[in-house]
C-alpha positions in Angstrom: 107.1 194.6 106.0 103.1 195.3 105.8 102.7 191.7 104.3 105.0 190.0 106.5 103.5 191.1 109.4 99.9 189.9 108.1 101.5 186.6 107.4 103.0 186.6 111.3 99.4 187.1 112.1 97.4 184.8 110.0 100.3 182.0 111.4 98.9 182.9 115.1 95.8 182.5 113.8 95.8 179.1 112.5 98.0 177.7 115.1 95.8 176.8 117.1 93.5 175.3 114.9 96.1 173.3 113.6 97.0 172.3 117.2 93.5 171.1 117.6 93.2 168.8 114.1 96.6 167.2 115.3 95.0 166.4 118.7 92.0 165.2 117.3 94.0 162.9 114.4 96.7 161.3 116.8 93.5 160.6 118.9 90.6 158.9 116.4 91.8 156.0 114.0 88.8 156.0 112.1 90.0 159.9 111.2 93.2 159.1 110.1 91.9 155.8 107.9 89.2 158.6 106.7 92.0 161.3 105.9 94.5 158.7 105.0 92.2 157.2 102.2 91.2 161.0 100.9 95.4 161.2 100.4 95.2 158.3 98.4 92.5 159.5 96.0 94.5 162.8 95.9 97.7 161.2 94.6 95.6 159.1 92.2 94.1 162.1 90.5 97.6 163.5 90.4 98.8 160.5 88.8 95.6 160.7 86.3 95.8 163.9 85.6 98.0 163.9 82.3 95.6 161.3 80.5 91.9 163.3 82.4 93.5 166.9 80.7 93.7 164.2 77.3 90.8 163.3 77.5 88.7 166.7 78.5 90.4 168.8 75.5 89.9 166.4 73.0 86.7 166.0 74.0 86.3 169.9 74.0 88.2 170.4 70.9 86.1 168.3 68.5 83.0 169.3 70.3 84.0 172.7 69.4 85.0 172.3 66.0 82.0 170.4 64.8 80.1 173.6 66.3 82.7 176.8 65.4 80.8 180.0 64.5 83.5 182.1 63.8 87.7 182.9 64.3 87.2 183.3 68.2 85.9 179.3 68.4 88.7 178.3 66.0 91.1 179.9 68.1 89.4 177.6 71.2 90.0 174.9 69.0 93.8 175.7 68.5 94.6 175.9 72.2 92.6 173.1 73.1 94.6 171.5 70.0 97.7 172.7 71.9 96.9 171.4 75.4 95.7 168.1 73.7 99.5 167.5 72.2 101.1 168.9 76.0 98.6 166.4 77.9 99.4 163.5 75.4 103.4 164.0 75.7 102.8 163.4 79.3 100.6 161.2 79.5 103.1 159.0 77.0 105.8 159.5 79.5 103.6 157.8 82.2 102.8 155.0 80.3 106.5 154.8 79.6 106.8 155.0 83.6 106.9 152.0 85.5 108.0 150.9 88.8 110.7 148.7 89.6 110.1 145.0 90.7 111.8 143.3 92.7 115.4 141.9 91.7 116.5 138.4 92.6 117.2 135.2 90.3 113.4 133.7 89.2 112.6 129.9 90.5 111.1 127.7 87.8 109.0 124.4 88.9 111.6 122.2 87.8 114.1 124.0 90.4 111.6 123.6 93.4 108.8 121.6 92.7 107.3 121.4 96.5 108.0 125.4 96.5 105.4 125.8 93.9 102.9 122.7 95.4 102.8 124.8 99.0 102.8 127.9 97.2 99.3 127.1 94.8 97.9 125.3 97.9 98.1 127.9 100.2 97.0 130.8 97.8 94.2 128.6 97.0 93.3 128.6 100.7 93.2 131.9 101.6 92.5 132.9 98.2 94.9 135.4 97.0 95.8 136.9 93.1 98.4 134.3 91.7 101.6 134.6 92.4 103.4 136.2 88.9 107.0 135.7 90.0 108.9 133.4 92.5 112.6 134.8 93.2 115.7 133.8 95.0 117.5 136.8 96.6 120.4 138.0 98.3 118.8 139.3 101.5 117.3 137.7 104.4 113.6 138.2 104.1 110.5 136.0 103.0 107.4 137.6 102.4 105.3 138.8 99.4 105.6 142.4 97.5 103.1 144.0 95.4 104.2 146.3 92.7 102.4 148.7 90.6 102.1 147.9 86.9 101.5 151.1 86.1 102.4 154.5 88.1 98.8 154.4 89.6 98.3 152.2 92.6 95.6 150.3 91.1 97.0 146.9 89.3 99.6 145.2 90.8 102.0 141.9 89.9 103.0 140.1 92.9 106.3 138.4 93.7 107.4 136.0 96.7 111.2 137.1 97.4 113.2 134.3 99.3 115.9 135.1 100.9 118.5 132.7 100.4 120.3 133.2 103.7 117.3 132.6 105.4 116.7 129.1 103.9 120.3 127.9 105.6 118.6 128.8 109.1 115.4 127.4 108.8 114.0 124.2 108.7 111.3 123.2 106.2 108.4 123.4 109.0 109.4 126.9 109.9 110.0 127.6 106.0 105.8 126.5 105.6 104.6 128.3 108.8 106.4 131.6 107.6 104.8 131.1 104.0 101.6 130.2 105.3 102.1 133.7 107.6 103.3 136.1 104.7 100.2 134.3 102.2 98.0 135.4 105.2 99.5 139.0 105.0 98.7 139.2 101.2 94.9 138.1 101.8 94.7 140.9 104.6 95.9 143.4 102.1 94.2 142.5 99.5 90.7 142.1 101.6 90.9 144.4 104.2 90.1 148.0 103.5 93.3 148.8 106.0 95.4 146.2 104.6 94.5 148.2 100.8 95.6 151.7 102.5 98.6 150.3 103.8 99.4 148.6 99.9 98.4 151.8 98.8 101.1 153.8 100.9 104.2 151.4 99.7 103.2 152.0 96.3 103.5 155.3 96.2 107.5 154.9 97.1 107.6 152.4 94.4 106.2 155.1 92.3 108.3 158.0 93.2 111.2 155.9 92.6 110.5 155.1 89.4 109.6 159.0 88.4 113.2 159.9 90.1 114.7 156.8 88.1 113.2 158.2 84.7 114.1 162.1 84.7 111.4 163.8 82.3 109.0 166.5 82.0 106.4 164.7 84.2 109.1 163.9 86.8 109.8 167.4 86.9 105.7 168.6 87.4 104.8 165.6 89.9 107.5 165.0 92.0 107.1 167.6 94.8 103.0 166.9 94.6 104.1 163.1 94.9 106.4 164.0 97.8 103.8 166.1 99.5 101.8 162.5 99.3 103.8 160.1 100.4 104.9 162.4 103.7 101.4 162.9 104.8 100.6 159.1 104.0 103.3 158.1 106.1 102.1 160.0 109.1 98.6 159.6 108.8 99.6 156.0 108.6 102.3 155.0 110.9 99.8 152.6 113.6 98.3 151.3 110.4 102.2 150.0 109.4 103.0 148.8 112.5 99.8 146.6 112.6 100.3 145.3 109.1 103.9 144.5 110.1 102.6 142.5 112.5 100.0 139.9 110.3 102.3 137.4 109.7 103.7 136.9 112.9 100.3 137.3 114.4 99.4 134.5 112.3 101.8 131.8 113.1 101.5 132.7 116.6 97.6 131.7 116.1 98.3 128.6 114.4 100.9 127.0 115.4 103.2 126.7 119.0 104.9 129.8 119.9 108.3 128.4 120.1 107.7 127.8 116.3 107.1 131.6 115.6 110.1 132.7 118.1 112.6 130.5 116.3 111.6 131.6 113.2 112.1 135.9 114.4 115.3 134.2 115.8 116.6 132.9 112.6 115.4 136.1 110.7 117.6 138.5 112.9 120.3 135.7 113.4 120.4 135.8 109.4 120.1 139.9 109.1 123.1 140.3 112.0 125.2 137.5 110.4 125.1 139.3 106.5 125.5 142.7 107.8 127.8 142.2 110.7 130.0 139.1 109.7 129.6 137.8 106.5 129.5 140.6 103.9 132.4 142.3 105.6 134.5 139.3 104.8 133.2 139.2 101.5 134.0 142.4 100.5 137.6 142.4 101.8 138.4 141.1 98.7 137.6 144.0 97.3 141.1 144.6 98.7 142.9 142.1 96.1 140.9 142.3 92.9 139.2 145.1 91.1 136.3 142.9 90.1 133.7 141.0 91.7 135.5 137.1 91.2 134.2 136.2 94.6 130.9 133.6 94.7 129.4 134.1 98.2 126.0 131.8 97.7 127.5 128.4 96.0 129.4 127.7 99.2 127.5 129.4 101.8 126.2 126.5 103.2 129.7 125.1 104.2 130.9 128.9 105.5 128.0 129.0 107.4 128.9 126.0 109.8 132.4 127.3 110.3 132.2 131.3 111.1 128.6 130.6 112.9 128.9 130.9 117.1 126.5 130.3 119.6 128.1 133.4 121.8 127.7 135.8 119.1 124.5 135.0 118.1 123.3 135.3 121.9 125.0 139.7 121.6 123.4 140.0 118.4 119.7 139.1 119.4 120.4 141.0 123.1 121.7 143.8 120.8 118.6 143.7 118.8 116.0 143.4 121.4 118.2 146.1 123.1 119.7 149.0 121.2 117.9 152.2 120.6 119.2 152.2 116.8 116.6 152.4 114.3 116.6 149.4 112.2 116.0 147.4 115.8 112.9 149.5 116.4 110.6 147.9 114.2 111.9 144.7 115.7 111.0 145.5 119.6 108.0 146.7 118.3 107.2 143.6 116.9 107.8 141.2 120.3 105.7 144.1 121.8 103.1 143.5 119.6 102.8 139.9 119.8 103.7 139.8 123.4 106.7 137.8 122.9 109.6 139.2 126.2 112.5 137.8 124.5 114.1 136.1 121.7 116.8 132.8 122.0 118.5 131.4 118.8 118.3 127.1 118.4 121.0 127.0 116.2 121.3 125.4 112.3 119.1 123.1 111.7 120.0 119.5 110.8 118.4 119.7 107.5 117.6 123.2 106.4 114.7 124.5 104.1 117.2 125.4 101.3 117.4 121.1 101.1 114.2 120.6 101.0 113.0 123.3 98.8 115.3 122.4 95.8 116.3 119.5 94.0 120.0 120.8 93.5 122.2 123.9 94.4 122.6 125.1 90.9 120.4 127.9 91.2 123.0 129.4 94.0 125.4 129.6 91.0 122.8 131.7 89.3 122.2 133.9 92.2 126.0 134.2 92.5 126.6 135.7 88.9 123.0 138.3 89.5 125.1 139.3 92.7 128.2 140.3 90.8 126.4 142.1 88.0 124.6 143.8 91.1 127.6 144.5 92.8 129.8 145.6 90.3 130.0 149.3 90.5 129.8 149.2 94.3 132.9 147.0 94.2 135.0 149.0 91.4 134.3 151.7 94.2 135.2 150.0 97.4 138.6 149.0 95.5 139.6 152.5 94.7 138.3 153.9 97.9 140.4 151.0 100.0 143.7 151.9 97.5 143.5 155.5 98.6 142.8 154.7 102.2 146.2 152.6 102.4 148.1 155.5 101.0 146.4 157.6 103.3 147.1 155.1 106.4 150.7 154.9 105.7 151.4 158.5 105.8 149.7 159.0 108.8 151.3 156.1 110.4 154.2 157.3 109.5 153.9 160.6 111.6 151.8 159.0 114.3 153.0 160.7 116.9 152.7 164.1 115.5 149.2 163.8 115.0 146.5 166.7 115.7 142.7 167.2 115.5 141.4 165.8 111.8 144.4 163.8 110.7 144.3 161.9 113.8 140.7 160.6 113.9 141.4 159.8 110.2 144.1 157.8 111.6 142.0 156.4 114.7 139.3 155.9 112.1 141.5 153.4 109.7 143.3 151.7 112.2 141.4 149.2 112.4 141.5 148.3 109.0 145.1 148.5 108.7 146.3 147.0 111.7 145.8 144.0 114.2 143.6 144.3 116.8 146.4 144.6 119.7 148.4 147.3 117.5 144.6 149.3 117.1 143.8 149.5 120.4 147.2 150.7 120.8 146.3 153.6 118.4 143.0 154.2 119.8 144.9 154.8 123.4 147.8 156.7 122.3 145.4 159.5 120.4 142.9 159.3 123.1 146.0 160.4 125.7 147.4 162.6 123.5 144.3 164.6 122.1 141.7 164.4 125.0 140.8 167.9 124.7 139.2 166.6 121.3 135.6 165.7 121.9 135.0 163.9 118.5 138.6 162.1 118.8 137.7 161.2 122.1 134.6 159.8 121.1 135.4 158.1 118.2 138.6 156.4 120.1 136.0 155.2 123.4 133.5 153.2 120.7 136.3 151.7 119.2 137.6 150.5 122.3 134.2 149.2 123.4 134.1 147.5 120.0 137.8 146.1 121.1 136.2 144.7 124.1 138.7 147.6 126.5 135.5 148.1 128.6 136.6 150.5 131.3 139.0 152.5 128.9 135.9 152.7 126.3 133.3 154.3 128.5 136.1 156.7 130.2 137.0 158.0 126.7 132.7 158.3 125.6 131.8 160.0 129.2 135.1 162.9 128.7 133.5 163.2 125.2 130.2 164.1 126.5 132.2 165.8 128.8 133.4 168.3 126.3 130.4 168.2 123.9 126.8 168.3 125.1 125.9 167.7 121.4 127.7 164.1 122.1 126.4 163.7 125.4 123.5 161.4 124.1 124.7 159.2 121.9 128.2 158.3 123.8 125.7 157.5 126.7 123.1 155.5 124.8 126.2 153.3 123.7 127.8 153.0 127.5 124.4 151.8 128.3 123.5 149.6 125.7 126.8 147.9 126.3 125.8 147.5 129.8 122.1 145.9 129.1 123.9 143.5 126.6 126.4 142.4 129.6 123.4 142.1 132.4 121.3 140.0 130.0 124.1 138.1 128.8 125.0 137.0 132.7 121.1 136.6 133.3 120.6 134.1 130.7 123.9 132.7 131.4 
C-alpha cells in the first residue's frame, strides 16, 4: 500500500514535467529532428548490440587469458568464454535476419527497353544509388522503396515498384513526370538529413517485420525494445512523413503544368477506388465456383477496364476521397492541402496508355498473373470455405426470416447482400429494420446498407434511430449521413 502510494506520488510529480517536454516538442521541429535522430541511434545500438557484446568479450577474454594469475582470472575467462558463445548465437541469428523486399514480377531490359533508358537518365540527373531491382506489381502505386540489407538501417537495395493498374490510366508523359517525381523523392532521402530520418523510420517496420517473421531467441529479447522504437519514431516524426509524402507531388507541381500533376493524383485514386471497390470484388467472386485461383485478372485487364470503367462513378469515388473522414483518405486530403490543390477531376483513359509504351509486348502480365495466384492462394482456399459456410448459413436463416431476433438477424441483414438481388436485399434490410428497431446495431447496420442501396431517406432514418438508441453509434452513423450528403452537394455543384 506504502509503495503504491509513493508511486501515486512520484506520477504527480513528473506530470507536469512531462506536460511541459510534450508542449515544448509539438512546438520546436528542430527538437523533434534532435530527439527523433537520438531514437534512431538508440535502435541502432539495440540492433548492434549482439555482435558489440562479441566483440567486447572476446576481446576481454583473450586479453585475460594471455595475462591470468590465478583460478579467479581463469574463471573470468570461462564466463567471458560463456557470454562470447551467447553473444555469437545471436549475433548469427541477425545475420540470418533480413527484411523483406518488395514482391512483384522483376522487368528485364529486353521487356521495357525505354523503362530502363528514363530510369538511368534520370538517376543520373539527380544522382541517386542505382536502381537494384525494377518490378511489376499488383497494386496501384509508383514510387521507389528502400529496404535494409541487413536488420540495421544502414545499407539499403533499392526497388522501383510499378503498379500495373496504374499504367492502364496513365499516359506515357504522366508515366515520366511521376518517375521523374518519385527519383526526386529518393535524392531527398538520400541527401537530406530529414529525408534520412524519415528512411530511417520505414526501416525500422521493415525490420520488425522481419524479427516477427523469423521467431528466435533475438526476436524474443528485441522485439518490445524495437517496438518501444518505432512508436516514439512515429510520433516524434509524424510532420516529417507528411512533408516527405509530399516531395513528389511537390515536384511535378514545380516542373511541369498543374493539370499534369492533378491528373496524375486523379488516375492514382481512380486506380486505388477501382481495385478495391470494383474490380477485385469481381475477381474474387469466383472464389464462389472454384477452390483454386484459375482466374488471370492482369492478361485481360486492359479490355475489362474499358467496359466496367464509368465516368459517374469515378466522379463519387474522387468526391468520396477528398471527402470522407475514413483514414486511408486522410493522407490523401492532406496531400491537396499540402500542395494547394482544392479539388481533384478524373480525364478519363487515355488513348494510348503508359503500359503501351513502356513494353514491347504483354507477356509480362502473364507472369504477373501466375505471381498473383501463388500470392493469393491461401487467401482464396479461405474465401472458398468461408463463402461455402456462409450459404449454408444464409439458407437457414432465410428460411426462418421472419422469425428472426437480435444476432441471427444482422447475420441475415449482413449476408443478404451476397445472397440475393439487390431489390430482394433492400427488402431484407426493411423488413428487419421494422421488425427489430429496438436494436441499435441491426438498425445501424440495415440504414448503411440502404444508403449503399441508394434508399436515401429510409437509410439516414434507420442511422439517426441507431444513434438514437446508442450514443456509442451516435458518431459514426452521423459521419456517414453526412458524408453521403457532401458527396450529393458536390456532385450537383460540379454537375
Amino acid at each position: 500500500m506504502t509503495q503504491q502510494l509513493a508511486l501515486g506520488q512520484i506520477s504527480d510529480w513528473i506530470k507536469p514535467g512531462r506536460k511541459k517536454l510534450q508542449r515544448m516538442i509539438s512546438r520546436s521541429s528542430r527538437l523533434r529532428l534532435l530527439l527523433l535522430g537520438l531514437t534512431h541511434a538508440a535502435g541502432s545500438l539495440i540492433m548492434l548490440s549482439p555482435p558489440a557484446l562479441l566483440a567486447l568479450t572476446a576481446s576481454g577474454a583473450i586479453h585475460l587469458s594471455n595475462h591470468a594469475q590465478g583460478p579467479l582470472d581463469w574463471f573470468l575467462v570461462e564466463v567471458l568464454g560463456a557470454l562470447g558463445l551467447f553473444s555469437a548465437f545471436l549475433t548469427w541469428q541477425l545475420y540470418q535476419t533480413r527484411p523483406q523486399t518488395p514482391g512483384g514480377v522483376e522487368i528485364d531490359a529486353a521487356q521495357a527497353p525505354e523503362l530502363f533508358s528514363m530510369l538511368e537518365r534520370r538517376a543520373a540527373h539527380f544522382r541517386i544509388r542505382p536502381i537494384d531491382t525494377l518490378l511489376l506489381t499488383p497494386g496501384a502505386e509508383l514510387e521507389i522503396r528502400a529496404t535494409p540489407l541487413w536488420p540495421v538501417p544502414f545499407l539499403h537495395r533499392y526497388t522501383l515498384c510499378t503498379g500495373a493498374p496504374l499504367l492502364f490510366f496513365l499516359t506515357p508523359g504522366q508515366f515520366r513526370l511521376a518517375l521523374a517525381g518519385a527519383v526526386a523523392a529518393t535524392a531527398h532521402k538520400q541527401r537530406s538529413w530529414a529525408g534520412r530520418l524519415a528512411r530511417t523510420s520505414e526501416d525500422w517496420t521493415l525490420i520488425y517485420r522481419a524479427l516477427q517473421n523469423r521467431p528466435s531467441l533475438l526476436s524474443m529479447l528485441l522485439l518490445k525494445p524495437l517496438d518501444t522504437v518505432i512508436r516514439l519514431s512515429n510520433y516524434l516524426g509524424r510532420e516529417l512523413h507528411s512533408d516527405e509524402h509530399q516531395i513528389q507531388g511537390r515536384w511535378m507541381l514545380d516542373n511541369s503544368e498543374e493539370k499534369n500533376t492533378t491528373d496524375y493524383l486523379s488516375n492514382r485514386v481512380v486506380t486505388g477506388a477501382f481495385l478495391e471497390q470494383q474490380y477485385w470484388p469481381m475477381i474474387y467472386k469466383a472464389a464462389e465456383r472454384s477452390p483454386t485461383p484459375v482466374v488471370k485478372p492482369f492478361a485481360h485487364f486492359g479490355l475489362l477496364l474499358e467496359k466496367l470503367i464509368d465516368t459517374g462513378t469515378t466522379r463519387r469515388w474522387l468526391l468520396q476521397a477528398q471527402i470522407c473522414n475514413e483514414t486511408n483518405t486522410a493522407d490523401l486530403r492532406e496531400l491537396l492541402a499540402g500542395l494547394g490543390i482544392e479539388h481533384l477531376q478524373w480525364s478519363g483513359l487515355p488513348a494510348e496508355n503508359a503500359f503501351q509504351g513502356i513494353f514491347t509486348s504483354t507477356a509480362i502480365l502473364k507472369s504477373l498473373d501466375t505471381y498473383w495466384q501463388a500470392c493469393i492462394e491461401a487467401e482464396w482456399t479461405e474465401r472458398h470455405n468461408r463463402f461455402r459456410q456462409d450459404r449454408l448459413r444464409f439458407e437457414k436463416l432465410h428460411a426462418r426470416a421472419h422469425q428472426l431476433r437480435g444476432k441471427s438477424a444482422l447475420r441475415y441483414v449482413q449476408l443478404a447482400a451476397r445472397f440475393l438481388e439487390q431489390e430482394q436485399a433492400v427488402a431484407v434490410y426493411r423488413n428487419m429494420y421494422n421488425a427489430n428497431r429496438s436494436d441499435a446495431n441491426l438498425c445501424f447496420t440495415s440504414g448503411r446498407e440502404l444508403l449503399i442501396a441508394g434508399c436515401v431517406k429510409e437509410g439516414c432514418a434507420a442511422l439517426q434511430r441507431a444513434s438514437e438508441l446508442d450514443g456509442s453509434l451516435a458518431n459514426h452513423a452521423h459521419a456517414l449521413i453526412n458524408e453521403h450528403r457532401q458527396v450529393k452537394v458536390e456532385e450537383r455543384r460540379i454537375a
